[in-house]
Backbone as numpy.savetxt, mean C-alpha at the origin, in Angstrom:
# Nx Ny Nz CAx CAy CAz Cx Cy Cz
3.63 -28.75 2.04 2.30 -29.16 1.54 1.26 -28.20 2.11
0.25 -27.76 1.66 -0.47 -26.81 1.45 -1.54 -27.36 2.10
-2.24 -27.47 3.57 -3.19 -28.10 3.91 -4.29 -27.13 4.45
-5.69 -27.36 4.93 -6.72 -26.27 5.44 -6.42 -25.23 6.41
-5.24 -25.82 7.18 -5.07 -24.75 8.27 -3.51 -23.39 7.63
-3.20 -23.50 6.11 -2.54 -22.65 5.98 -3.32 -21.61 5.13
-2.94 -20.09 5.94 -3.81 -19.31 5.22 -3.58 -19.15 3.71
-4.71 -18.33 3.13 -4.60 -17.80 1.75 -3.53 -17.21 1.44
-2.96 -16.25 1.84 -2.37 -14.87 1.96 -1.40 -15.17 2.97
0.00 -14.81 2.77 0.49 -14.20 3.44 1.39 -13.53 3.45
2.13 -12.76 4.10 2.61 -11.24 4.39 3.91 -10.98 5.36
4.74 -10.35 4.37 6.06 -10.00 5.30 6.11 -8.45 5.11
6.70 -7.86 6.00 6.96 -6.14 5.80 8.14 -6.45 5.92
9.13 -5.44 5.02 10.00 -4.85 4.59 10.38 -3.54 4.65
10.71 -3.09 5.69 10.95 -1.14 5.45 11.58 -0.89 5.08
11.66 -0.06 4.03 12.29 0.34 2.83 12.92 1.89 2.95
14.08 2.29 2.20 14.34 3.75 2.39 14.55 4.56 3.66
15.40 5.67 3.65 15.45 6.36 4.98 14.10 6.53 5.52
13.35 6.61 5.03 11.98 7.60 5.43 11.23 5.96 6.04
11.63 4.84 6.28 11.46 3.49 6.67 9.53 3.56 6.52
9.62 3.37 4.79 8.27 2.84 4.59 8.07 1.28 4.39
7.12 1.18 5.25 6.86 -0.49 5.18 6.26 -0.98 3.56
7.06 -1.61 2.93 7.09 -2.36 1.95 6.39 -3.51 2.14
5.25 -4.11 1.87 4.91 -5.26 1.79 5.01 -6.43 0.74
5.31 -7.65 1.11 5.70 -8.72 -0.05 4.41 -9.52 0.62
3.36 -10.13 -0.42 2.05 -10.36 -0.45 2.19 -11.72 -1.17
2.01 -12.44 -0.48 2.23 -14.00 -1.48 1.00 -14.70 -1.54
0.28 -15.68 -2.29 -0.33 -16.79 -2.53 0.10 -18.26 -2.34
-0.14 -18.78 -1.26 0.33 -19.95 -0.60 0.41 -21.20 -1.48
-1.02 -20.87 -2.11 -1.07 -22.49 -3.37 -0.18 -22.53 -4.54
-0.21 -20.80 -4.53 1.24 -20.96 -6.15 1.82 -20.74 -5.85
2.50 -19.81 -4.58 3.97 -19.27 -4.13 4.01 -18.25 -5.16
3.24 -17.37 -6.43 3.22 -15.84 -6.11 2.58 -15.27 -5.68
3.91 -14.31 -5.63 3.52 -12.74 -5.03 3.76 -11.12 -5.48
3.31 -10.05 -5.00 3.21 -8.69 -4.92 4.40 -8.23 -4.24
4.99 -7.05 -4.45 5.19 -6.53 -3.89 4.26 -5.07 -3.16
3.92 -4.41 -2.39 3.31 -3.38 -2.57 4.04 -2.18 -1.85
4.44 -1.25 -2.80 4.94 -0.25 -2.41 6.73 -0.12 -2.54
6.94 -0.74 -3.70 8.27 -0.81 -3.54 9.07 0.12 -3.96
9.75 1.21 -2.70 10.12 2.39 -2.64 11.76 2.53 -2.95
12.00 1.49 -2.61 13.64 1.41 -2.71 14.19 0.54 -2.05
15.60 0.37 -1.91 16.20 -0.85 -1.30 15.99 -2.47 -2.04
16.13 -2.16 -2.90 15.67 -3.16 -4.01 16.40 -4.27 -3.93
17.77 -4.49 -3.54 18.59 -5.68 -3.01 17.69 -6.66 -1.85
16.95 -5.68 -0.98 16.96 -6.09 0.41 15.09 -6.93 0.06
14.33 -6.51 -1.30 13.10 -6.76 -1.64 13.30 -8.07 -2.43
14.33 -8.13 -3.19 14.63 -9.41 -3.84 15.02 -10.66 -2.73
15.88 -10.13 -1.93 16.48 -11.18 -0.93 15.21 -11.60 -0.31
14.24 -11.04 0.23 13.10 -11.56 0.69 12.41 -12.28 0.55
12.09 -12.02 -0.59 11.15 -12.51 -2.35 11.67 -14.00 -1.64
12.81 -14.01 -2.54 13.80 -15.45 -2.33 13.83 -16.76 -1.19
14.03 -15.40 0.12 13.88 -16.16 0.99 12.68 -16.89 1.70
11.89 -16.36 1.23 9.73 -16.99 1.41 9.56 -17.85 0.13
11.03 -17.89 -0.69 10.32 -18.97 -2.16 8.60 -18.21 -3.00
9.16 -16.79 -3.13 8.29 -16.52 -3.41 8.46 -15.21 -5.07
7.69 -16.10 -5.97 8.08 -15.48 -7.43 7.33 -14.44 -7.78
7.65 -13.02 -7.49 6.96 -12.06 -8.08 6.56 -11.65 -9.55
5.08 -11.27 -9.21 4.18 -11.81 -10.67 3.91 -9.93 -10.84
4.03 -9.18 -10.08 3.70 -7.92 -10.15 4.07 -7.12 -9.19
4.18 -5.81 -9.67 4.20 -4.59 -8.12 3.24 -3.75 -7.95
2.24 -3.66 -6.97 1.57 -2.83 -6.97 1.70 -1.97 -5.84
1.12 -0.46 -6.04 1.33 1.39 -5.73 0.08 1.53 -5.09
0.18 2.09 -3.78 -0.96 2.81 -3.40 -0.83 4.21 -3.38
0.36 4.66 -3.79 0.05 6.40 -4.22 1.50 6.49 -4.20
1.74 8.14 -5.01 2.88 8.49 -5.90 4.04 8.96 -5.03
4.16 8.80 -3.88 5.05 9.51 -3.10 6.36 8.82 -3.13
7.31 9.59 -3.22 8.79 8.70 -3.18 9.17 7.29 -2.42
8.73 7.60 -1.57 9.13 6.61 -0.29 8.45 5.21 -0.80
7.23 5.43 -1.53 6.57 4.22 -1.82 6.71 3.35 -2.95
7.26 4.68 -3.98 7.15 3.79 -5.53 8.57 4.48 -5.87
9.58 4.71 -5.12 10.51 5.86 -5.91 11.11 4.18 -7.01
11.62 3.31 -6.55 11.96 2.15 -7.04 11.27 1.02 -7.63
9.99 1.48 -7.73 8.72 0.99 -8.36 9.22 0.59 -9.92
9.21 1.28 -10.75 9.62 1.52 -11.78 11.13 1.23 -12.31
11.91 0.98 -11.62 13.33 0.06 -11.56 13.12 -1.09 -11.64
12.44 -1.56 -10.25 12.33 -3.19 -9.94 11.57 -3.99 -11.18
10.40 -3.15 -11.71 9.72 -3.70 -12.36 10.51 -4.32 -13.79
11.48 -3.44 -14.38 12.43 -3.44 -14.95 13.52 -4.36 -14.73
13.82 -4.41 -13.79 14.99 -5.49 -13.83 13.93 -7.46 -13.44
12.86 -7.15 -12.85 11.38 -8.01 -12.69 11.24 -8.73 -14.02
11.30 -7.64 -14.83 10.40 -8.19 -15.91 8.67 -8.48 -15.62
8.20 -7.49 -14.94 6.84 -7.75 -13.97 6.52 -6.15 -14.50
4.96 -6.46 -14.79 3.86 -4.79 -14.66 3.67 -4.39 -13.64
3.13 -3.49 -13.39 2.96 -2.41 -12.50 1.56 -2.10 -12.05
0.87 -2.37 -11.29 -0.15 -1.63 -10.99 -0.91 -0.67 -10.03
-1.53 0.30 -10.48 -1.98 0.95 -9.45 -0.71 2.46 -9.24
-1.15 3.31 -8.63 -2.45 3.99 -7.93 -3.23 4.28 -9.08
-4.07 5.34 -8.60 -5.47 6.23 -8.95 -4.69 6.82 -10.25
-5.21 6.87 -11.28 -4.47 8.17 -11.81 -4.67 9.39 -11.57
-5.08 9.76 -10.66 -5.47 11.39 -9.90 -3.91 11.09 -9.42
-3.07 10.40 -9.48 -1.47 10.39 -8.58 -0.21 10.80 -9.62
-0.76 10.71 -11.09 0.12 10.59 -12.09 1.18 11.84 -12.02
0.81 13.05 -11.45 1.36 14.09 -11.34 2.89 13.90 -10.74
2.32 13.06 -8.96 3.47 12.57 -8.24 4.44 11.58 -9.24
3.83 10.95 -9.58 4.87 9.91 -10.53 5.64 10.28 -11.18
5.15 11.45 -12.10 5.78 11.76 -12.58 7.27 13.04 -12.23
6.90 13.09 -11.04 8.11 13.89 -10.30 9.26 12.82 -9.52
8.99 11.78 -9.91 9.57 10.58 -8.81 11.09 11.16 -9.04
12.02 11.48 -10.36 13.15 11.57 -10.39 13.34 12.98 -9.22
12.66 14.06 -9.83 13.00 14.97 -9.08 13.35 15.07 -7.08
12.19 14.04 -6.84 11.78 14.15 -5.55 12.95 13.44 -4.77
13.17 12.17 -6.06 14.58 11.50 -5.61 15.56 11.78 -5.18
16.17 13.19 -5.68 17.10 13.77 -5.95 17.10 14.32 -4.12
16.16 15.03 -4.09 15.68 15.98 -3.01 15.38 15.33 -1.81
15.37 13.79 -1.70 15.17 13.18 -0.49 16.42 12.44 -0.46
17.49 12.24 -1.34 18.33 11.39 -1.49 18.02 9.85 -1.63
16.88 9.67 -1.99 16.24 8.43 -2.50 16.31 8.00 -3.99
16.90 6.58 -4.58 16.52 6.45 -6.08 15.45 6.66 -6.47
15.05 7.57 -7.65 13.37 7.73 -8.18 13.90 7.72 -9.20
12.48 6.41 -9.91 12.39 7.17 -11.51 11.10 7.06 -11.73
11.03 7.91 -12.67 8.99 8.40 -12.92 8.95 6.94 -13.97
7.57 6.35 -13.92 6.92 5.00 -14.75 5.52 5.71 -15.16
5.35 4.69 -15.87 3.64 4.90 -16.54 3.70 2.85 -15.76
2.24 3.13 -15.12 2.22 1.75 -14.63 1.23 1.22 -15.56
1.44 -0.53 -15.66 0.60 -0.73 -17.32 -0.68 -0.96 -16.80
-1.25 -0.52 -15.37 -2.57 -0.28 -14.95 -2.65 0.46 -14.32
-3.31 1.31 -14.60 -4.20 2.37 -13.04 -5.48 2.04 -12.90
-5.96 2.31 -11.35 -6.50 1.43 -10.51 -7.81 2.11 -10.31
-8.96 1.77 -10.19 -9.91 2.69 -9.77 -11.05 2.11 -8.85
-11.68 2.72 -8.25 -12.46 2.25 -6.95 -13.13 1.28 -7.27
-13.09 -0.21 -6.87 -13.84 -1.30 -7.04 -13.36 -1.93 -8.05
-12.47 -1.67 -8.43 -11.21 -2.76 -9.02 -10.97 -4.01 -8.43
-10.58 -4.85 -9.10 -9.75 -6.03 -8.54 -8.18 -6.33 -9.26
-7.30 -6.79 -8.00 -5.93 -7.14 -8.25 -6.02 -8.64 -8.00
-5.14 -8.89 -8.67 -5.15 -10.59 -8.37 -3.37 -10.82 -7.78
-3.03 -11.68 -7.54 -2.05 -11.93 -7.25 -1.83 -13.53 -6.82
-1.24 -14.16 -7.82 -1.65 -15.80 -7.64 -3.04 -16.25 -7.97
-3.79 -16.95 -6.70 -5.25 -16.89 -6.79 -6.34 -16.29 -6.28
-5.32 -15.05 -5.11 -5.75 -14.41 -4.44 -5.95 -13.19 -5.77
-7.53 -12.54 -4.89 -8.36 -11.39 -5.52 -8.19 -10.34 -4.48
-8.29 -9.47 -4.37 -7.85 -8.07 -3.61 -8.96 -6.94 -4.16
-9.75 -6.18 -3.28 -10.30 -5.13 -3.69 -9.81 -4.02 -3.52
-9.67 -3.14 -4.45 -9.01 -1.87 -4.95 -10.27 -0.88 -4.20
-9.51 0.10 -3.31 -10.74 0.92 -2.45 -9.95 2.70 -3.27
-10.57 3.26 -3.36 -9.92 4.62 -3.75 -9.79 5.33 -2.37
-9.00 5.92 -2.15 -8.76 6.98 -0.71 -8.38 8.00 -0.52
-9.00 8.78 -1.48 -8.19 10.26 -1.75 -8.43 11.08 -0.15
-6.65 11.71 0.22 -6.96 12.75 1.09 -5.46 13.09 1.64
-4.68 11.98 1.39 -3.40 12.32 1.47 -2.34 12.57 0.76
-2.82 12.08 -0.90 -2.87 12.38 -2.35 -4.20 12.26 -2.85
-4.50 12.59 -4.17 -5.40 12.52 -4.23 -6.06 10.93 -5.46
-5.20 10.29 -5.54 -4.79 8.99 -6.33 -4.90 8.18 -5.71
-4.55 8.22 -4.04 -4.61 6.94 -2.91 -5.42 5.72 -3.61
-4.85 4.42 -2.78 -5.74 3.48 -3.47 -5.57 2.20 -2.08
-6.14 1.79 -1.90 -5.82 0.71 -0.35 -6.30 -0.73 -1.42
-5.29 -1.53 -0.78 -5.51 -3.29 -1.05 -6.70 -3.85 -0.11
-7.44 -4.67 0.09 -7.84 -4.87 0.78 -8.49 -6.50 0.23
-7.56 -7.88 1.30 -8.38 -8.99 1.19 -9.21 -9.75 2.14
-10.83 -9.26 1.55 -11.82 -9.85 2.53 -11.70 -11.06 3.26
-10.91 -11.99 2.23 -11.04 -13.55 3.57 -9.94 -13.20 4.86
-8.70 -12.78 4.37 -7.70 -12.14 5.52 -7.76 -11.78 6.71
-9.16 -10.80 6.27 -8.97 -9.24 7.04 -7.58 -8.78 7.06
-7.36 -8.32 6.26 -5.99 -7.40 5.50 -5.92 -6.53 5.08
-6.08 -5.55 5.17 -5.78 -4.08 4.07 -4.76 -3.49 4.68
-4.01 -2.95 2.88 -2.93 -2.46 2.92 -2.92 -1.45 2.49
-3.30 -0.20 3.48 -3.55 1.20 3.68 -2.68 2.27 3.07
-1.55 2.04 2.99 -0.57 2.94 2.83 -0.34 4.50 3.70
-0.55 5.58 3.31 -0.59 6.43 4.06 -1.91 7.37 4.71
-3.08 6.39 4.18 -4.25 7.03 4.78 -4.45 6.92 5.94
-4.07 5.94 7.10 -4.22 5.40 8.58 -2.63 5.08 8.80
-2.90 5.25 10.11 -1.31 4.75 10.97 -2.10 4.74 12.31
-1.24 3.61 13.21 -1.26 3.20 14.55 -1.14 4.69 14.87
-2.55 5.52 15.68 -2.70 6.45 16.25 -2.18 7.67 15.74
-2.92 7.53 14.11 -2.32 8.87 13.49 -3.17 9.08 11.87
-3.24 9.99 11.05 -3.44 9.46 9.99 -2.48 10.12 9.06
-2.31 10.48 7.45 -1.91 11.02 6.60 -1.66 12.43 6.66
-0.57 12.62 6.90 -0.50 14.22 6.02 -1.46 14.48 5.05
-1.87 16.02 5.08 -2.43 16.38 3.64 -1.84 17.99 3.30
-0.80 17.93 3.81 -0.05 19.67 3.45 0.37 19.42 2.23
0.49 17.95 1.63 1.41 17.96 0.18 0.19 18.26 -0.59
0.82 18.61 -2.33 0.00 19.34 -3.45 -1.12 18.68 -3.68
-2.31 18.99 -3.39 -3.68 18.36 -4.13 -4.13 17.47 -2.55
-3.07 17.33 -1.37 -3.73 16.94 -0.16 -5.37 17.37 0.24
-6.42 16.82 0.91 -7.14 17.46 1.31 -7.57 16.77 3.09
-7.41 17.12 3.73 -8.02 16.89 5.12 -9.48 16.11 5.49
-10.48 16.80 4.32 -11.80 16.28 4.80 -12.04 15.01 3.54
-11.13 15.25 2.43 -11.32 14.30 1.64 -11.31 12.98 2.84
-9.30 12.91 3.36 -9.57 11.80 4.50 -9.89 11.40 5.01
-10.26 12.02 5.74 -11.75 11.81 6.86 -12.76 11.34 6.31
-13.25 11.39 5.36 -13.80 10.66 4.54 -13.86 9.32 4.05
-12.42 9.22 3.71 -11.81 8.09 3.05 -11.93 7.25 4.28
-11.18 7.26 5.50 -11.22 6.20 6.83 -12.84 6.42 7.04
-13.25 7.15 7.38 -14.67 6.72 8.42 -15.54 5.90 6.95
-15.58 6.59 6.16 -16.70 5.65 5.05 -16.08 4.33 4.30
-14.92 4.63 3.88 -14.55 3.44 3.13 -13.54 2.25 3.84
-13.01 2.65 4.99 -12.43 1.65 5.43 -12.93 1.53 6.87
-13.89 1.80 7.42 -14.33 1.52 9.35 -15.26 0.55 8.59
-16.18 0.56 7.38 -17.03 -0.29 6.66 -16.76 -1.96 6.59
-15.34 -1.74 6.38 -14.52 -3.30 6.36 -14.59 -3.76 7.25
-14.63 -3.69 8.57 -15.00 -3.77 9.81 -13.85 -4.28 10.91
-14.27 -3.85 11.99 -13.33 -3.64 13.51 -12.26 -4.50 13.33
-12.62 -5.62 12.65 -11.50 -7.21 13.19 -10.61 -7.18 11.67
-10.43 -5.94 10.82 -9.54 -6.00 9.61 -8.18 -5.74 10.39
-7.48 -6.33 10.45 -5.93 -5.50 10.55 -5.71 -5.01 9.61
-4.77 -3.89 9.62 -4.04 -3.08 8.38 -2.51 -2.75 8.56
-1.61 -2.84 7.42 -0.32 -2.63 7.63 -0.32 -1.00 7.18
0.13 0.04 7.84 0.29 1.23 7.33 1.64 1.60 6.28
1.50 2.88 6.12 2.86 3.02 5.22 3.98 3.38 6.17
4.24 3.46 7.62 4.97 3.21 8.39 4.97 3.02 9.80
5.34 2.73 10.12 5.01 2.26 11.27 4.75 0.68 11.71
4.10 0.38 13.19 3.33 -0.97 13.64 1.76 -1.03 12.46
1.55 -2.18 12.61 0.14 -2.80 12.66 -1.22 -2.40 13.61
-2.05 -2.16 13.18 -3.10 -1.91 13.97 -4.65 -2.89 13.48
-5.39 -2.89 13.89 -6.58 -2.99 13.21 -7.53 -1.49 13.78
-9.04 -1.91 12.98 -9.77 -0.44 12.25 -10.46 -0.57 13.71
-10.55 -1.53 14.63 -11.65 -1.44 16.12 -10.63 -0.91 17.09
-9.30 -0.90 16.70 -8.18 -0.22 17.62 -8.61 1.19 17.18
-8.13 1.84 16.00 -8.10 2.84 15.80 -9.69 3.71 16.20
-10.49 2.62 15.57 -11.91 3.52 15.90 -12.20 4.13 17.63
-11.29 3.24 18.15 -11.50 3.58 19.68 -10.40 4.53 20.22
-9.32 4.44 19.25 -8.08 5.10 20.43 -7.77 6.50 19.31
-7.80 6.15 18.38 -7.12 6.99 17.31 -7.82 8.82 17.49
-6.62 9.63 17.82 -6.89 10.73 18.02 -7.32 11.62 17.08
-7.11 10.97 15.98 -7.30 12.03 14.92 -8.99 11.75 14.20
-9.20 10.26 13.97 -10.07 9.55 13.72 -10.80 8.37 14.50
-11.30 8.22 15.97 -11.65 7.70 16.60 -13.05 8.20 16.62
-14.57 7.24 17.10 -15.60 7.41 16.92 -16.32 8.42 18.50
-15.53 8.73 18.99 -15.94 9.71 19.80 -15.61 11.39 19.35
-14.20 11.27 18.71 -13.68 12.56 17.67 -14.30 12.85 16.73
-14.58 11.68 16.07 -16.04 12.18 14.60 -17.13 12.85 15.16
-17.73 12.09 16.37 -19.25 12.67 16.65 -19.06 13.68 17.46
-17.79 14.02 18.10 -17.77 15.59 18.56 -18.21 16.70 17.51
């Protein structure tokens, strides 16, 4: 029974694939659905989950085109019977290499057209939960972060990590785009958000603003 003290939202990680990207399964407590976000592969181990939280996936949503995140995106959805949403379409490029990249990481990929792409100040729904769609170009240039205000939740993907942030050596990466993306669009959400990264622990944005070497508020104003 569903009473005041159970939250809106809630959240299991799943690491998925050699490259152990955290997969998140995103549920709605009052209907029991949910999201997947980021579902990269290991697709046995995403269903068993699903199942085991009693929880009926209504959709999958992408925060950017990289194997590890969506290589199985486009499978699951398929055997789901569930749409797809998200990233940016500035990502479509990656998507569309998903088979290739597959091949080359030894990961299942197959390239999708998702039946939404996502753009800054969007909303996702999932159950009765609403989610704001943040754009985050800098580690692709498609990035897209979940983010639910009653929570304090955002689901970053590869723009932030516990004391680290995104690569940007891959094609169309940019460095200052990022830097960008964390200090303006996500330190805004404020100190007490936790965020699940695309691998790794949990952090929140008042951890990172203080410790984070790459992006901490003493490193900016140097």
């Amino acid at each position: 029974m569903i009473n005041d003290a159970t939250p809106p939202l809630k959240a299991a990680i799943v690491p998925v694939t050699p490259l152990q990207q955290n997969c998140t399964l995103i549920w709605c407590t009052r209907t029991m659905k949910g999201a997947f976000v980021d579902a990269g592969g290991d697709l046995e181990r995403l269903k068993a989950a699903a199942a085991q939280h009693g929880v009926t996936i209504e959709k999958l949503l992408v925060t950017h085109g990289h194997i590890d995140h969506c290589g199985g995106t486009g499978i699951l959805a398929e055997q789901l019977g569930v749409p797809i949403e998200g990233p940016h379409p500035d990502d479509r490029f990656w998507i569309a290499r998903l088979d290739d990249d597959g091949r080359n990481y030894g990961i299942e990929g197959r390239a999708f057209e998702p039946d939404r792409w996502l753009d800054d100040g969007d909303k996702v729904t999932v159950g009765d939960l609403e989610l704001d769609v943040i754009h985050c170009p800098g580690h692709t240039p498609g990035h897209v972060v979940f983010h639910h205000a009653p929570s304090k939740l955002a689901l970053v993907g590869d723009v932030l990590f516990q004391g680290s942030i995104g690569r940007t050596d891959f094609p169309k990466g940019n460095h200052a785009d990022l830097i960008a993306s964390i200090t303006g669009k996500l330190w805004p959400l404020g100190g007490a958000t936790a965020f699940v990264p695309g691998h790794g622990p949990m952090s929140t944005f008042a951890h990172e603003r203080a410790s984070n070497p790459f992006v901490a508020d003493r490193v900016i104003a140097a």
